[in-house]
N, C-alpha and C positions, 0 to 999 in steps of 0.2 A: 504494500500500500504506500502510495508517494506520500500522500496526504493526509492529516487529521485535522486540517488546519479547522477553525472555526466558522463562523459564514461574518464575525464581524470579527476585525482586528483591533487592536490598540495601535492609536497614530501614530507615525514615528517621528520622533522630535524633532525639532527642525534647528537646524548647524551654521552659525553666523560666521564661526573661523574662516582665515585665508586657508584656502588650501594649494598646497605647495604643488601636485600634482595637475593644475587643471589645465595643463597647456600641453598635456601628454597627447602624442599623437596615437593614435586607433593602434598600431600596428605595434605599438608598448603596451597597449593595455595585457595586463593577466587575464588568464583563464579562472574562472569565478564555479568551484562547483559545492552543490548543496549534497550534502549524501545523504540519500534518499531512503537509506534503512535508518538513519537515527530518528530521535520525533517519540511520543508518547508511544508507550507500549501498551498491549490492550486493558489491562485494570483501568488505569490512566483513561484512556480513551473512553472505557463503559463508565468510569466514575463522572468525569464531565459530559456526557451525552445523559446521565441520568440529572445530572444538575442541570442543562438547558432547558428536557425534556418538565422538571418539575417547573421549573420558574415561567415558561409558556403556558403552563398549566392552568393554571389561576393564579390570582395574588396573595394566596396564601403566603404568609413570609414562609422563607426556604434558609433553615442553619445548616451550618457545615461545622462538624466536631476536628476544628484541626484544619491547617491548611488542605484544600483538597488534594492539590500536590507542590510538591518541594520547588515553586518558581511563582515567586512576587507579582510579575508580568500577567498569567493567565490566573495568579488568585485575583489579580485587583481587575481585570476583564470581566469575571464573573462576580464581583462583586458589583460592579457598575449595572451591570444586569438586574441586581439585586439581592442576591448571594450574602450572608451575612457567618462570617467565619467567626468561631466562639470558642474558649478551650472549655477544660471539663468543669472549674468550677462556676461559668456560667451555664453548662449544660444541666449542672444538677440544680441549680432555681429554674429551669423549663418546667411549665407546665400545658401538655395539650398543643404541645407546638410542633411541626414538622422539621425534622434534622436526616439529612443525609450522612450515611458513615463514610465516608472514602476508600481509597482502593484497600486500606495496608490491614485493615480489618481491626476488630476491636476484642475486647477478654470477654468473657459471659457476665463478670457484672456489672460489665455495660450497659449490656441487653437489658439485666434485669431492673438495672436503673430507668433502662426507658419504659419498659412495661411498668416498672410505679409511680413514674412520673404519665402515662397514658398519651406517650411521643408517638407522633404520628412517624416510621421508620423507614426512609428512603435505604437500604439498602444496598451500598454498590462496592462492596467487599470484593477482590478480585478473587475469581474461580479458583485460583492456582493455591492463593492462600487461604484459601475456604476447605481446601481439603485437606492443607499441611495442618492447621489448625484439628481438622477431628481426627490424622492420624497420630499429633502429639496428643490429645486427650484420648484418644485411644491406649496408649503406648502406658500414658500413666496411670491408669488404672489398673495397667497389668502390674506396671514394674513397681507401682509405690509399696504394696501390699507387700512384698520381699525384700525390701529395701532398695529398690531400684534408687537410678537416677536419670533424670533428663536432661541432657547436653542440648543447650544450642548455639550454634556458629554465628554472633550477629552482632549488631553494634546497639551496643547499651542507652538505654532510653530511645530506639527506635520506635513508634508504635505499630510497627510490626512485629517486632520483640518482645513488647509488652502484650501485646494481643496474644502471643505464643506463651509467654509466662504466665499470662492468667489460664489457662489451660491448665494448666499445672498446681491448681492456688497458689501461685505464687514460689515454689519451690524449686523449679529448674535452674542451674547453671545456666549464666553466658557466660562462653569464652567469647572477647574480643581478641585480645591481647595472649602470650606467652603465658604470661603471670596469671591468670583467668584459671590455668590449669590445675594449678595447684589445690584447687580448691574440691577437686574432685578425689572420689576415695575409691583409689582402685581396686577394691577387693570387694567391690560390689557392684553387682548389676549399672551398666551403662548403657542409654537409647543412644544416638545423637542425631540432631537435626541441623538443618540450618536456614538462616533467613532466605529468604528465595532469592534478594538480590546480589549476594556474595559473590565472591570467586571461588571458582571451581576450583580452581589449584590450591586453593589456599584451604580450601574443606579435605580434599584430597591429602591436603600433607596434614590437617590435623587429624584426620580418620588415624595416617601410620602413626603418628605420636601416641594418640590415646590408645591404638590396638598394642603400639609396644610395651606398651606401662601394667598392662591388668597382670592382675595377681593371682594366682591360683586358676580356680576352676571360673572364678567370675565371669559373667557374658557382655560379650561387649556387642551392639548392633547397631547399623546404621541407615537411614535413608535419605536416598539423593533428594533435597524437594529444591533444589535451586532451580528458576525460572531459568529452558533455556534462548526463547525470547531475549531475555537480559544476557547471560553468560556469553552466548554466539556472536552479541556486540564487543565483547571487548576485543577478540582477536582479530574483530574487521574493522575496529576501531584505530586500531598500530596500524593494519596494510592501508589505510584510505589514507591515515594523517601523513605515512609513509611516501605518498605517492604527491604530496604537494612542499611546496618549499615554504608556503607561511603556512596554519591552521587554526583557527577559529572555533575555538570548542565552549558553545553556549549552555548555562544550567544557572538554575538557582544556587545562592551560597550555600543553602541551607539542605542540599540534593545530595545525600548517602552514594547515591548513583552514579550522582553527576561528578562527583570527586575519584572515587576509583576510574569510569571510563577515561577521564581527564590523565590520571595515570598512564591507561597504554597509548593515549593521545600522544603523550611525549615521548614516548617507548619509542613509535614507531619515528615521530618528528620534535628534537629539542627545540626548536621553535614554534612551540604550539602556546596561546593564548587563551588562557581563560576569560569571557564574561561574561556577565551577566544581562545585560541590555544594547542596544546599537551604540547608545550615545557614549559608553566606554571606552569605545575605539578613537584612538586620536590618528595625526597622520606618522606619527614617531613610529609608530609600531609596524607600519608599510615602509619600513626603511631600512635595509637597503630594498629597492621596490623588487618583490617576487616574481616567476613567470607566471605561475599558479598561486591560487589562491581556496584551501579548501575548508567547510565552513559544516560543523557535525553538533553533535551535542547528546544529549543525555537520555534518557527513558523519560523525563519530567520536564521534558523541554518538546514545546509545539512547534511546529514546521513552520509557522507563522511568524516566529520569531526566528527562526534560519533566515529567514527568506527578507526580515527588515535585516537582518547583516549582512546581508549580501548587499542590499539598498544601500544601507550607509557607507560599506567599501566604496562601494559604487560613486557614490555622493562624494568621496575625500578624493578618488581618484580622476572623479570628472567624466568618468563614463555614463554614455544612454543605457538605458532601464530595457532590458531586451527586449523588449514590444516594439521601441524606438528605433531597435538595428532592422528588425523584421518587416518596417513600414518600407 
């Protein structure tokens, strides 16, 4: 799919700077390309298509528990809409109100806080983590009863995390970190999971750590639930960045996701550039000027926002808007 983009965008700022580039002739300009697998992954995509689809609905006010996803740009879009993003402790004075959950899913006493507060419940929990969820609370009802424990791979205070810990009441390990491990007693029952956005290699080398360490007859098991949607970006993420001489890799600050693919961002090209909006980009950062120019981003990051980056290069280097070459 090229596109997720929206049917309305947020305008893109307008740039009073000289720009040093504007007397470049046609045949200097770079090659300008958007890569066309990065863009919302589908939770992402079902969570705001169930946000547009309510707020068309009627005027019911419409909450969001949490940013719906991890980029400023497409929260404050849908807020303009009318989107009103809230965290939990004004979710627990709702009464009677409608609140959509978001992709990363939520613990069960959430749920049961919405059913006593009698929240109208939009729903839009991603499939992938809707099923890791019942097979960690599956897993612990086996394993607590024997002293089991649940591992999981993820970064602390995610509310994906947290939605996987409340599964657990509250009792599973995270490992984020080395140090994380320690905490686990290897002479008893071990599950491990991990957040669905992780890296694969990095689950892979904690599976051998923790399978070297167990003790005895202790069972150690594990289940892959990492999204691979997400995971299959990152190694096409180093060959795309690899294949241009600048790169432009667009997320929220606040994007789990967007920070690791920014990693093999650089993997593949050390001059890769993180931001977060058009207006970030100065003309320093086109200098020395590229032949290529290629412009990716995150799972939490709209194609709508690729596409004003590429504008705004556009803008600094004094090039037509490709409709204009095509006239």
């Amino acid at each position: 799919m090229r596109s997720c983009a929206p049917t309305s965008r947020k305008p893109l700022p307008k740039h009073k700077a000289t720009l040093p580039y504007s007397s470049l002739s046609p045949d200097m300009f770079p090659i300008i390309e958007i890569d066309q697998q990065s863009g919302f992954c589908f939770g992402v995509i079902n969570a705001v298509k169930h946000a547009e689809e309510e707020l068309k609905k009627d005027d019911k006010e419409l909450y969001c528990l949490g940013d719906i996803v991890h980029n400023n740009q497409e929260v404050d879009r849908l807020q303009a809409k009318g989107m009103q993003t809230i965290d939990y402790e004004a979710f627990k004075k709702l009464e009677g109100k409608r609140v959509l959950f978001r992709a990363h899913g939520e613990a069960p006493a959430i749920y049961q806080m919405a059913r006593e507060r009698n929240i109208e419940l939009v729903d839009a929990t991603c499939p992938v983590v809707l099923a890791l969820q019942k097979k960690v609370r599956r897993k612990f009802a086996e394993l607590h009863p024997v002293g089991g424990q649940i591992v999981i791979y993820g970064k602390k205070g995610h509310a994906e995390v947290n939605g996987l810990v409340g599964q657990t009441e509250g009792k599973a390990i995270i490992v984020q970190s080395p140090e994380d491990i320690e905490q686990i007693d290897f002479t008893r029952p071990i599950a491990l999971f991990s957040q669905t956005t992780q890296s694969l290699t990095g689950f892979h080398e904690l599976i051998d750590t923790l399978r070297s360490r167990m003790i005895g007859d202790a069972r150690f098991d594990f289940q892959d639930s990492i999204c691979r949607q997400v995971s299959n970006r990152m190694p096409h993420i180093q060959e795309f960045s690899s294949q241009h001489e600048l790169t432009f890799f667009v997320a929220g600050g606040k994007s789990s996701n967007g920070k690791v693919l920014f990693s093999y961002c650089q993997k593949g090209n050390e001059r890769s550039i993180f931001v977060s909006s058009p207006d970030e980009i100065t003309p320093e950062m086109l200098t020395p000027l590229p032949k290529s120019i290629g412009i990716c981003g995150a799972t939490s990051t709209p194609m709508w926002q690729m596409e004003q980056v590429a504008t705004r290069v556009r803008e600094l280097l004094g090039m037509p808007e490709p409709e204009a070459i095509d006239q």
